[in-house]
C-alpha positions as CSV (number, residue, x, y, z in Angstrom):
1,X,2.8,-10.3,-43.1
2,X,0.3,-7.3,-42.5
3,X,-2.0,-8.8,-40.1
4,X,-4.7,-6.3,-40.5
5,X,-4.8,-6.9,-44.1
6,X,-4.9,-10.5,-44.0
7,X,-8.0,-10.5,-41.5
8,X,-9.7,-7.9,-43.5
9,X,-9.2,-9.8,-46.9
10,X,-10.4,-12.8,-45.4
11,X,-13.2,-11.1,-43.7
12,X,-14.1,-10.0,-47.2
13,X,-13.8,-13.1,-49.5
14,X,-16.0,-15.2,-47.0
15,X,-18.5,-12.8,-47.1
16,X,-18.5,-12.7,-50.7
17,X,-18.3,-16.2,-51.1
18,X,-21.4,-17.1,-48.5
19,X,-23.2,-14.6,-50.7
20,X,-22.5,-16.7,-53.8
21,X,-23.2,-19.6,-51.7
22,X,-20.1,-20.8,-52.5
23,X,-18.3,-23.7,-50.6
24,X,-14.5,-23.4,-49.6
25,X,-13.9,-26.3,-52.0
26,X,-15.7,-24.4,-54.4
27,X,-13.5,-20.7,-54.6
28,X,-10.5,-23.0,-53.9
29,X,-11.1,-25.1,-57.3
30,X,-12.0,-22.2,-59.3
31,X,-8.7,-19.8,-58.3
32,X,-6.5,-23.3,-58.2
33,X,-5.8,-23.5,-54.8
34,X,-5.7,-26.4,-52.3
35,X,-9.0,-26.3,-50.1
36,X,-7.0,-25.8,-47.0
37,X,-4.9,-23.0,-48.4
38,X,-8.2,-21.0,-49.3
39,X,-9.2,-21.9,-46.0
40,X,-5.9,-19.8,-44.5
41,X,-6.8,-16.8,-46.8
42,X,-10.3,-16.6,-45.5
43,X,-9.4,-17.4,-41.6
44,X,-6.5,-14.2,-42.3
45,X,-3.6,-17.0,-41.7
46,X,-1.8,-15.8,-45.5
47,X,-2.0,-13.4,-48.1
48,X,-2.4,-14.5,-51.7
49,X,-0.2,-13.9,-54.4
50,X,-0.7,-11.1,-56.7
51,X,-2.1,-13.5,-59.2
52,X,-4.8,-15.3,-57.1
53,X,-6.2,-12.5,-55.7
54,X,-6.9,-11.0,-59.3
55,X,-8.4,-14.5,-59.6
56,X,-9.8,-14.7,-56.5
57,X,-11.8,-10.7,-57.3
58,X,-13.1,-12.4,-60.7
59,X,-14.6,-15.0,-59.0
60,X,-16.2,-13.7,-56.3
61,X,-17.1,-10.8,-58.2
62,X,-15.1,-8.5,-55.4
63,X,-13.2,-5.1,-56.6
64,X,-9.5,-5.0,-55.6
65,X,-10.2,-2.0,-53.3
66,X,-12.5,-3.8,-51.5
67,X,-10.6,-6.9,-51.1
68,X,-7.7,-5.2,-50.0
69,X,-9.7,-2.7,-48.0
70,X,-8.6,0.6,-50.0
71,X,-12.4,2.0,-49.8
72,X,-13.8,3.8,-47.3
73,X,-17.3,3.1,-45.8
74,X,-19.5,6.2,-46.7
75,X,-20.2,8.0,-43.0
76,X,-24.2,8.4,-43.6
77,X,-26.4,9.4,-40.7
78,X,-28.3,6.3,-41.5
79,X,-27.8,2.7,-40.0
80,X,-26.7,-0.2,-42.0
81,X,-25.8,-3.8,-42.2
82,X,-22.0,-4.2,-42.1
83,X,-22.1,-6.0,-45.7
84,X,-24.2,-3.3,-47.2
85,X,-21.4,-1.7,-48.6
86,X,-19.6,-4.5,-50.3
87,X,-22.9,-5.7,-51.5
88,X,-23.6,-2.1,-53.6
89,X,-19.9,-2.3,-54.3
90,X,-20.5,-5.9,-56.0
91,X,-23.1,-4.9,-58.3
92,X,-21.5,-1.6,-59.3
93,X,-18.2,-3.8,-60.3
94,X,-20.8,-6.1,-62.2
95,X,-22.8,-3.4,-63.3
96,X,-19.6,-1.5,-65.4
97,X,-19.2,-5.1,-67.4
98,X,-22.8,-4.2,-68.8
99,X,-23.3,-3.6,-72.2
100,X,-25.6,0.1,-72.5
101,X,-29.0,-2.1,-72.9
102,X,-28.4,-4.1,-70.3
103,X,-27.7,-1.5,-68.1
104,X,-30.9,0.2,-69.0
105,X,-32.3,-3.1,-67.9
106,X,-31.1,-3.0,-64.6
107,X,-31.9,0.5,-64.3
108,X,-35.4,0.1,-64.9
109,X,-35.4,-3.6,-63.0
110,X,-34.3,-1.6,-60.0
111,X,-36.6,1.2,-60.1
112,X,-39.7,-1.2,-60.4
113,X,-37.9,-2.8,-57.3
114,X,-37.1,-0.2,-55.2
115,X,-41.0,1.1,-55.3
């Protein structure tokens, strides 16, 4: 197992997941997992199969990239959060669901917002 990308995945989901305010028990019921096995993916003790983490990106609303840690972090001058990133990330994957009007919506909604 690729320790590196078990501890990043894991690092990932659970900040996902607390962003959702999302229990354990929660994720775990919604991919079909046992509680305790989620509990290994987010702690970087396994790597899911191929099939729960597609499930496990469409319920915590996480790209593949970013689960698996095949983005890079843009290098900007300016300082950050460390979640930033995946947070943008998030609403870009959710924003490319949008149908055009919605996504004139949010447009505008986060213009007003960002006054």
């Amino acid at each position: 197992m690729n320790q590196q990308l078990a501890a990043h995945l894991g690092s990932i989901a659970r900040l996902a997941r607390e962003q959702m305010s999302l229990t354990q028990v929660q994720v775990a019921e919604r991919v079909g997992l046992a509680s305790a096995v989620y509990s290994r993916i987010e702690r970087g003790l396994m790597i899911p199969s191929v099939e729960t983490l597609k499930k496990l990106c469409i319920e915590l609303m996480v790209s593949p990239e970013d689960l698996m840690g095949l983005t890079e972090s843009p290098s900007s001058g300016s300082p950050t959060r460390p979640d930033d990133d995946v947070t943008l990330r998030r609403l870009i994957f959710l924003a490319r669901k949008l149908d055009a009007s919605k996504l004139d919506a949010l447009v505008r909604i986060t213009t007003e917002l960002a006054r």
